[in-house]
mmCIF file as gemmi writes it, N, C-alpha and C atoms, coordinates in Angstrom:
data_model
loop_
_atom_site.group_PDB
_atom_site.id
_atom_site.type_symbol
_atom_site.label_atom_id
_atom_site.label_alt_id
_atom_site.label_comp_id
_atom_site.label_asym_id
_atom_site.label_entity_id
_atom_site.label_seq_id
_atom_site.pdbx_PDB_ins_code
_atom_site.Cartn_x
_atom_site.Cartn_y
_atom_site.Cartn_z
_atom_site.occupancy
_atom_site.B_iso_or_equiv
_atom_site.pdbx_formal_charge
_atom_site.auth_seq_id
_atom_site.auth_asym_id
_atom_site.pdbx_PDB_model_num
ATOM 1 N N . UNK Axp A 1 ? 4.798 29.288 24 1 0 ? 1 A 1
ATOM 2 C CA . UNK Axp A 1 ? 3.541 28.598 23.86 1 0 ? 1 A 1
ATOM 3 C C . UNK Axp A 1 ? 3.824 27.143 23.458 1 0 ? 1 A 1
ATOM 4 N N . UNK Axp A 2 ? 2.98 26.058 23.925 1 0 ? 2 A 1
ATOM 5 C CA . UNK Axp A 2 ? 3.744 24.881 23.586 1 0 ? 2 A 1
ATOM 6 C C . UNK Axp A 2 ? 2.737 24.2 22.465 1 0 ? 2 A 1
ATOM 7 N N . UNK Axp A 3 ? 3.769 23.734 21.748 1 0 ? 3 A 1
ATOM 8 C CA . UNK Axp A 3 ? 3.032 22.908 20.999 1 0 ? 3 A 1
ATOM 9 C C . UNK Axp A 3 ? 2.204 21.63 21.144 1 0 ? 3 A 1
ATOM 10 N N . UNK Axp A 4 ? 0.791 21.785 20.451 1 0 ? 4 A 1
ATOM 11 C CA . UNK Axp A 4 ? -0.177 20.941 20.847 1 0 ? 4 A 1
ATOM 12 C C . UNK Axp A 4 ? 0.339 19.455 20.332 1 0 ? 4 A 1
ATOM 13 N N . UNK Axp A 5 ? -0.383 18.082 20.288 1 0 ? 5 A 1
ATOM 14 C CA . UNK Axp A 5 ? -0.194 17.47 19.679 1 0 ? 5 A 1
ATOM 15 C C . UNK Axp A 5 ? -0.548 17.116 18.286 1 0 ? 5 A 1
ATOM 16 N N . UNK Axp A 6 ? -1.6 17.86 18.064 1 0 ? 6 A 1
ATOM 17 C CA . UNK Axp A 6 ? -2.627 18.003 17.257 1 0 ? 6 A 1
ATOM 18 C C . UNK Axp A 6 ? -1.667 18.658 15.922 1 0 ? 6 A 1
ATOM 19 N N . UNK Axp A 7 ? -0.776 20.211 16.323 1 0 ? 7 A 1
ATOM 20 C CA . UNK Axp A 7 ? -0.538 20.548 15.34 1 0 ? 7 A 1
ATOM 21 C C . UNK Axp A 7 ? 1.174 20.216 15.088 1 0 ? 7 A 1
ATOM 22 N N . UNK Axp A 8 ? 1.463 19.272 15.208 1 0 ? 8 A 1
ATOM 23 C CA . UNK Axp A 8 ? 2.875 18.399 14.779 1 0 ? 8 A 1
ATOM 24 C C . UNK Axp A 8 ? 2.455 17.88 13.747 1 0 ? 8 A 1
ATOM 25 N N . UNK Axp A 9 ? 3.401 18.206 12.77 1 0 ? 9 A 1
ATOM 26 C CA . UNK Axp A 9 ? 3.26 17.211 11.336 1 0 ? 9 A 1
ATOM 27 C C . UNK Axp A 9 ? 3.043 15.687 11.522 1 0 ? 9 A 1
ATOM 28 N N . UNK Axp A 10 ? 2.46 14.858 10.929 1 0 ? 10 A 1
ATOM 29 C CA . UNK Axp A 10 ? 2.199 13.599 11.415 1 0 ? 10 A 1
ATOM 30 C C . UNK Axp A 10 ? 3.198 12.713 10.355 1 0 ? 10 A 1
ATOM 31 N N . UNK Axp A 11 ? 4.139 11.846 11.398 1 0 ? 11 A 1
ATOM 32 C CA . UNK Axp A 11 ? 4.728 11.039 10.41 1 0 ? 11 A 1
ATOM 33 C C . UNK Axp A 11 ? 3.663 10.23 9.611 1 0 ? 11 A 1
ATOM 34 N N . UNK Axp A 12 ? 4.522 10.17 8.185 1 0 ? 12 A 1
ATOM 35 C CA . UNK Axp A 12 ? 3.61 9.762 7.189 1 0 ? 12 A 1
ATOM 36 C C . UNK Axp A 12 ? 3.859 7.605 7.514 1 0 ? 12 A 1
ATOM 37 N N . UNK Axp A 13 ? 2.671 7.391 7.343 1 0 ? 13 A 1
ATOM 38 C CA . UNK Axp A 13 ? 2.583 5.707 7.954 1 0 ? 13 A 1
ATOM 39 C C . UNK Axp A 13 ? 3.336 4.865 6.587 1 0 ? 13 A 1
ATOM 40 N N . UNK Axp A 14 ? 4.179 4.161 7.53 1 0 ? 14 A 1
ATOM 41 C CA . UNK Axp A 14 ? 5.034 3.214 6.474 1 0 ? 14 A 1
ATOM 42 C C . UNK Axp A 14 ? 5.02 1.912 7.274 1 0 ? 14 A 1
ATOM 43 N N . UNK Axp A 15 ? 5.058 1.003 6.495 1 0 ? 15 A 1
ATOM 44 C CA . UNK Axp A 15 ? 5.252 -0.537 6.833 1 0 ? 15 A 1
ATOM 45 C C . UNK Axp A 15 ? 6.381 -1.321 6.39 1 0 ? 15 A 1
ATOM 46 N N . UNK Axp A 16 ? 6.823 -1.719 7.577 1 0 ? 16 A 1
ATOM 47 C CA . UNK Axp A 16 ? 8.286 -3.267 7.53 1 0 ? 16 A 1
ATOM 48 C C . UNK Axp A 16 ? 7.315 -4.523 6.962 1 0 ? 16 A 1
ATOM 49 N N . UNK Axp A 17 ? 7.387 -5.323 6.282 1 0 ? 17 A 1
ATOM 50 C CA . UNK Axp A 17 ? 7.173 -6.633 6.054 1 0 ? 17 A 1
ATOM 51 C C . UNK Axp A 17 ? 7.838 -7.278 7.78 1 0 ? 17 A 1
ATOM 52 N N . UNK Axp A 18 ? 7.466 -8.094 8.366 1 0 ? 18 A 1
ATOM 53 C CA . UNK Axp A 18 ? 8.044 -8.983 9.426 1 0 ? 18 A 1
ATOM 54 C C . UNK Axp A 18 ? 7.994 -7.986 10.433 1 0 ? 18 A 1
ATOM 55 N N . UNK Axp A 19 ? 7.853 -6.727 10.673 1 0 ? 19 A 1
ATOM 56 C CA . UNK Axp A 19 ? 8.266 -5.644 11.824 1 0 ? 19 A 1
ATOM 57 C C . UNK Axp A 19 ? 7.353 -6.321 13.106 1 0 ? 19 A 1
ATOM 58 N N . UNK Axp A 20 ? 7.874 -5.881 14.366 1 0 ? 20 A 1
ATOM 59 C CA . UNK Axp A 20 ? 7.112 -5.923 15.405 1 0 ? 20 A 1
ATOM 60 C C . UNK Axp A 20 ? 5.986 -5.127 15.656 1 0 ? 20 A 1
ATOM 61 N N . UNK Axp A 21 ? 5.189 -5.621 15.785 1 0 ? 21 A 1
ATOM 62 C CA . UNK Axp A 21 ? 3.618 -4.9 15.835 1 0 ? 21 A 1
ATOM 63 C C . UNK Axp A 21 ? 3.676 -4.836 17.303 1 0 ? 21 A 1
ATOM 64 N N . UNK Axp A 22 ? 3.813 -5.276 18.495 1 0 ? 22 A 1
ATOM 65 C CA . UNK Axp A 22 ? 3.295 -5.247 19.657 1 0 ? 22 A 1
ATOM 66 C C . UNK Axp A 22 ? 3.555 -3.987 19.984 1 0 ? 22 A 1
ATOM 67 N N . UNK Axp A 23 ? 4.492 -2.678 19.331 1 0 ? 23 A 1
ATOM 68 C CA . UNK Axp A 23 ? 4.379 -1.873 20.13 1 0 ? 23 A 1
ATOM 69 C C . UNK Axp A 23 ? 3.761 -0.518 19.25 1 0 ? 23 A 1
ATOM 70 N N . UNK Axp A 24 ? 2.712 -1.486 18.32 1 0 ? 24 A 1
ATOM 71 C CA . UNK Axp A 24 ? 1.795 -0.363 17.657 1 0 ? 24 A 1
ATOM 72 C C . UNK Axp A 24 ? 0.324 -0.224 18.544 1 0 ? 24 A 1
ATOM 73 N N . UNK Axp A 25 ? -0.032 1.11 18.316 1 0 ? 25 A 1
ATOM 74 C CA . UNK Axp A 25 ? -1.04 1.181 18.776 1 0 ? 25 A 1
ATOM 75 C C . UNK Axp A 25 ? -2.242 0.428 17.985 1 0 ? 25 A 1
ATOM 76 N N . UNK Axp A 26 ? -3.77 0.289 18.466 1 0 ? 26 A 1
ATOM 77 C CA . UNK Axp A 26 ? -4.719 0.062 17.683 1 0 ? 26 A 1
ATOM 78 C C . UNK Axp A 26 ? -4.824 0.693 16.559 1 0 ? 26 A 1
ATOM 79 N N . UNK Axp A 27 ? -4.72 2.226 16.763 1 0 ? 27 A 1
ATOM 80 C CA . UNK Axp A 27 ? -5.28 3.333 15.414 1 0 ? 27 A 1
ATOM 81 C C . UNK Axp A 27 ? -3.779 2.521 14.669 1 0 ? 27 A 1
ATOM 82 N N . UNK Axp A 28 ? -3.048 2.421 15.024 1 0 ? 28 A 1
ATOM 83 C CA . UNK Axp A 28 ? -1.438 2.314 14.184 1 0 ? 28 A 1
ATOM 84 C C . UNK Axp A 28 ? -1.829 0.94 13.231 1 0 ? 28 A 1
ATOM 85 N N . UNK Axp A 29 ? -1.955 0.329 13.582 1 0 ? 29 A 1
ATOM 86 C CA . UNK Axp A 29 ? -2.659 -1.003 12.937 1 0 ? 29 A 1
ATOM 87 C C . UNK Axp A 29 ? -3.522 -1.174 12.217 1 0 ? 29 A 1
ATOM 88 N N . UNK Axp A 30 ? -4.654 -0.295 12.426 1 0 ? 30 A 1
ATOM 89 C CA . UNK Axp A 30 ? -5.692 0.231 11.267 1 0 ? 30 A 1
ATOM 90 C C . UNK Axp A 30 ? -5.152 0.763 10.244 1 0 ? 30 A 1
ATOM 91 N N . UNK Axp A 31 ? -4.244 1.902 10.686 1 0 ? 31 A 1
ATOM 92 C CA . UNK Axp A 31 ? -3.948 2.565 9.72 1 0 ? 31 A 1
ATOM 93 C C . UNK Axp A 31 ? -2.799 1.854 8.941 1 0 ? 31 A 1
ATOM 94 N N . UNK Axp A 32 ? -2.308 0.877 9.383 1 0 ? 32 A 1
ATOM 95 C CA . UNK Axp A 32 ? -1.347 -0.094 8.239 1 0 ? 32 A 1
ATOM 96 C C . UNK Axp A 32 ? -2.21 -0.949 7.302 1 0 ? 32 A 1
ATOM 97 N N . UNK Axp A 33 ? -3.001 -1.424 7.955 1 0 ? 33 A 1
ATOM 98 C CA . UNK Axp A 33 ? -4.11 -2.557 7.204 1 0 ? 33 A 1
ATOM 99 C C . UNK Axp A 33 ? -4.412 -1.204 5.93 1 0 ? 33 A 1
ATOM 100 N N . UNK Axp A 34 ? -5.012 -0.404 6.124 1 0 ? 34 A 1
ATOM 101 C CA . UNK Axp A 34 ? -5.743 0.329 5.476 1 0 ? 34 A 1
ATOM 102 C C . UNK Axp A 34 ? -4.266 0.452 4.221 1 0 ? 34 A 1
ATOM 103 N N . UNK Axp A 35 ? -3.226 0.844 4.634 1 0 ? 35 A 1
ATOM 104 C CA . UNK Axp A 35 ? -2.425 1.3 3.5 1 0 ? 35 A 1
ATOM 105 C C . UNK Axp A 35 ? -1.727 -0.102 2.894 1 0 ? 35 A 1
ATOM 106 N N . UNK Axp A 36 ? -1.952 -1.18 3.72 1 0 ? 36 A 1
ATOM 107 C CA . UNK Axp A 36 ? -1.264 -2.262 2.695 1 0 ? 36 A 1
ATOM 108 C C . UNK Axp A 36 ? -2.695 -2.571 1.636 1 0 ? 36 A 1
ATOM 109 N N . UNK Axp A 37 ? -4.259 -2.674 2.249 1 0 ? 37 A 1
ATOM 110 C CA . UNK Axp A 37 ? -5.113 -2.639 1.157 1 0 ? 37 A 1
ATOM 111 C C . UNK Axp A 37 ? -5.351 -1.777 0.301 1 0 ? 37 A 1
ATOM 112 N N . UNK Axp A 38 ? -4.834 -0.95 -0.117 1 0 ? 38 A 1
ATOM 113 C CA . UNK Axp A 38 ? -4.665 0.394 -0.459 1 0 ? 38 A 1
ATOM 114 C C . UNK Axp A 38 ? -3.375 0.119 -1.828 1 0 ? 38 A 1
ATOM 115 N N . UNK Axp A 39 ? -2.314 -0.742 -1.335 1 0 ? 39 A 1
ATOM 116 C CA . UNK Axp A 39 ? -1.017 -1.148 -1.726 1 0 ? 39 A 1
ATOM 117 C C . UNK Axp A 39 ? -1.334 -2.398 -2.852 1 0 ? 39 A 1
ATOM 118 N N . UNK Axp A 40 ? -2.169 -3.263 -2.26 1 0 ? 40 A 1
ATOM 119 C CA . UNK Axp A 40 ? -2.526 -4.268 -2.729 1 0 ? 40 A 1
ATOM 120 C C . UNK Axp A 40 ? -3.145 -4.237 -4.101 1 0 ? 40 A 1
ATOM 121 N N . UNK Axp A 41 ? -4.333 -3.105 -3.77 1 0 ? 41 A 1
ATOM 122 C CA . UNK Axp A 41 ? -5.34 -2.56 -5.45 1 0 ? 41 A 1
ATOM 123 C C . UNK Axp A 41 ? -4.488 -2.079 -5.807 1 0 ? 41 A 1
ATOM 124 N N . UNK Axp A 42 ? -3.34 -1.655 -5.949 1 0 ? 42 A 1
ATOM 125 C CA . UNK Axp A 42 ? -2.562 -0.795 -6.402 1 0 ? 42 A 1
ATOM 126 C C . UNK Axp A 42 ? -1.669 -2.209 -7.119 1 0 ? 42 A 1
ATOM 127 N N . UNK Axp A 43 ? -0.888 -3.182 -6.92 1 0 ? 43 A 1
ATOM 128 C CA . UNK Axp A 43 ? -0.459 -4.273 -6.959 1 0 ? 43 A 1
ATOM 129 C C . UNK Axp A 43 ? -1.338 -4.895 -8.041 1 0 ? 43 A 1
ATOM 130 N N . UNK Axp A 44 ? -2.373 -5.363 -7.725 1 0 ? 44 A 1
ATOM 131 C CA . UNK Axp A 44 ? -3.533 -6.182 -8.519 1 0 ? 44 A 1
ATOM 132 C C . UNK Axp A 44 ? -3.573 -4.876 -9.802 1 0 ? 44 A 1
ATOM 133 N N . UNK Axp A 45 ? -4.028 -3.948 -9.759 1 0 ? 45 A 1
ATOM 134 C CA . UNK Axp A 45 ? -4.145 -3.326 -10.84 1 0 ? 45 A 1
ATOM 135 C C . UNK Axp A 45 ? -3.255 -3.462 -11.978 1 0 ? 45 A 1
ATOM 136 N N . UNK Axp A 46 ? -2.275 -3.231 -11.252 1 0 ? 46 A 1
ATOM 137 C CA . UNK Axp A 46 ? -0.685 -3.122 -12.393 1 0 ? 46 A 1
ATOM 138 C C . UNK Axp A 46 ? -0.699 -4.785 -12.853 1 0 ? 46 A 1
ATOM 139 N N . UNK Axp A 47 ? -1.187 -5.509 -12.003 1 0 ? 47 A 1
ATOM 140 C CA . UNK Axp A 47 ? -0.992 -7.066 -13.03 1 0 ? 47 A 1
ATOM 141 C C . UNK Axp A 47 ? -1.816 -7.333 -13.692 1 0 ? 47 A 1
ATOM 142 N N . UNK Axp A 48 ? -3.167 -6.436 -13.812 1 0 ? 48 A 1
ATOM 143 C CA . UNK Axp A 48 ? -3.895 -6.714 -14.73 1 0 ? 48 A 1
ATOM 144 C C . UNK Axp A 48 ? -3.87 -6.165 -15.934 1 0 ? 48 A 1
ATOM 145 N N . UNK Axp A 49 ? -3.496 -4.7 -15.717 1 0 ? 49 A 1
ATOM 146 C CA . UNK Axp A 49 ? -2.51 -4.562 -17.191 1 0 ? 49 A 1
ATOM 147 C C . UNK Axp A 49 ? -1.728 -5.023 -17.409 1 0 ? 49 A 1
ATOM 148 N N . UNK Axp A 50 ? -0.521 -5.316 -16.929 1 0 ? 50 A 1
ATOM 149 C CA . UNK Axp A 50 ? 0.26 -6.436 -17.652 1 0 ? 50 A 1
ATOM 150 C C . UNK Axp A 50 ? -0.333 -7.482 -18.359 1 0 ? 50 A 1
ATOM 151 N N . UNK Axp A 51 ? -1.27 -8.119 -17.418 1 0 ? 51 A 1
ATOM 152 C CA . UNK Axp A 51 ? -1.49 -9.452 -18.371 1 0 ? 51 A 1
ATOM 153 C C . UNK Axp A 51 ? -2.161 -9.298 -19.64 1 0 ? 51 A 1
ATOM 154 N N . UNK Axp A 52 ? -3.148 -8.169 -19.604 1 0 ? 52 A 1
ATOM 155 C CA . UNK Axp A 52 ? -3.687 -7.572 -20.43 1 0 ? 52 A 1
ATOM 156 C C . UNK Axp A 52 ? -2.593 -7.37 -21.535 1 0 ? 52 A 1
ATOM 157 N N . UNK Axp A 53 ? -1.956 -6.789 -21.483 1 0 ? 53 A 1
ATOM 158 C CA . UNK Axp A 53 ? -0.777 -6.081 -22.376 1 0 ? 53 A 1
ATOM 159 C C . UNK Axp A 53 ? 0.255 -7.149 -23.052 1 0 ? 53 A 1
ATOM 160 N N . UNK Axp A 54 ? 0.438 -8.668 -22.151 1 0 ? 54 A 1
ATOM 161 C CA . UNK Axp A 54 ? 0.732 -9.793 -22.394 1 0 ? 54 A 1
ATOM 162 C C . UNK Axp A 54 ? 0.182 -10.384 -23.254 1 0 ? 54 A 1
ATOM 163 N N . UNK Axp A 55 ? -0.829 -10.759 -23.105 1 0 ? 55 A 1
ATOM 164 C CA . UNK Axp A 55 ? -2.33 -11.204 -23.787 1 0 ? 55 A 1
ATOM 165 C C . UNK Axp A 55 ? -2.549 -10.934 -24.962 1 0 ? 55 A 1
ATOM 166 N N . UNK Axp A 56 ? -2.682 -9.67 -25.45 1 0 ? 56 A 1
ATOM 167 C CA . UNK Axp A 56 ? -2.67 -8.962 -26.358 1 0 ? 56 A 1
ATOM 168 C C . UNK Axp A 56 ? -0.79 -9.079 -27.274 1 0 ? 56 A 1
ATOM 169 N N . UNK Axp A 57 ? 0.047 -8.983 -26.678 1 0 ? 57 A 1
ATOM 170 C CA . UNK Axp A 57 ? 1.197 -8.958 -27.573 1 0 ? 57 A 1
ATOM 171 C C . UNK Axp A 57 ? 0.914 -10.679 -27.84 1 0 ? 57 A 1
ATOM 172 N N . UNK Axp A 58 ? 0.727 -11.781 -26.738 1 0 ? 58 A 1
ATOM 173 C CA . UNK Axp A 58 ? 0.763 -13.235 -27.355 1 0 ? 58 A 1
ATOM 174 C C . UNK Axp A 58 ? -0.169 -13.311 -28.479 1 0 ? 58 A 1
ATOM 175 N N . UNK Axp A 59 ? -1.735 -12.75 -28.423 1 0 ? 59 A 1
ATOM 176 C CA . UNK Axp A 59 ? -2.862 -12.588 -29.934 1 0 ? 59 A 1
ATOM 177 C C . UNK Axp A 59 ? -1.602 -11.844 -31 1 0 ? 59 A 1
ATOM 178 N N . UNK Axp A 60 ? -1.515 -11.342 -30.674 1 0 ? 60 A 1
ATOM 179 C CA . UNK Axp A 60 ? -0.839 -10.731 -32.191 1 0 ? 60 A 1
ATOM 180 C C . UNK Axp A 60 ? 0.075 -11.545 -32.727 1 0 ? 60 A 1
ATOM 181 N N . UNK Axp A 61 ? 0.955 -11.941 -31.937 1 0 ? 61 A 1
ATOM 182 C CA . UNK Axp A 61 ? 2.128 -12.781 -32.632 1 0 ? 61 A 1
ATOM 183 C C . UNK Axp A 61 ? 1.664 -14.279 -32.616 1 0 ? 61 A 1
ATOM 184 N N . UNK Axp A 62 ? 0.074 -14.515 -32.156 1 0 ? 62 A 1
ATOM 185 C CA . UNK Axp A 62 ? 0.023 -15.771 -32.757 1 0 ? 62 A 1
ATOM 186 C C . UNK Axp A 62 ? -0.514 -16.033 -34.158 1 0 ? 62 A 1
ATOM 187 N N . UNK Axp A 63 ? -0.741 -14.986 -34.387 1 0 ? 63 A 1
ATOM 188 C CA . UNK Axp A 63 ? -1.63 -14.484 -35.49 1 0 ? 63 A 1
ATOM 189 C C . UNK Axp A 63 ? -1.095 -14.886 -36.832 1 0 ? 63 A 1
């Protein structure tokens, strides 16, 4: 019986910085945008605790 396409494990989507895009599909491209904005809140978050956490150790020791 052959296997559909449907039920193949789906490689999980990863991104090159600089990679060649021309031989991504449309959905392939969505689905990068989607995981670098995805990457990004993830990015922004962690620097806002830091600075937070910065912020807070500079108040104390100016204290």
């Amino acid at each position: 019986m052959p296997i559909e396409d449907d039920d193949r494990p789906r490689k999980k989507v990863t991104h090159e910085i600089g990679q060649d895009l021309s031989l991504l599909s449309l959905e392939e491209l969505t689905e990068r945008v989607a995981l670098l904005k995805t990457e990004i809140a993830r990015l922004e978050e962690a620097a806002t605790k830091k600075r937070a956490s910065r912020d807070a150790a500079n108040s104390f020791f100016k204290s």
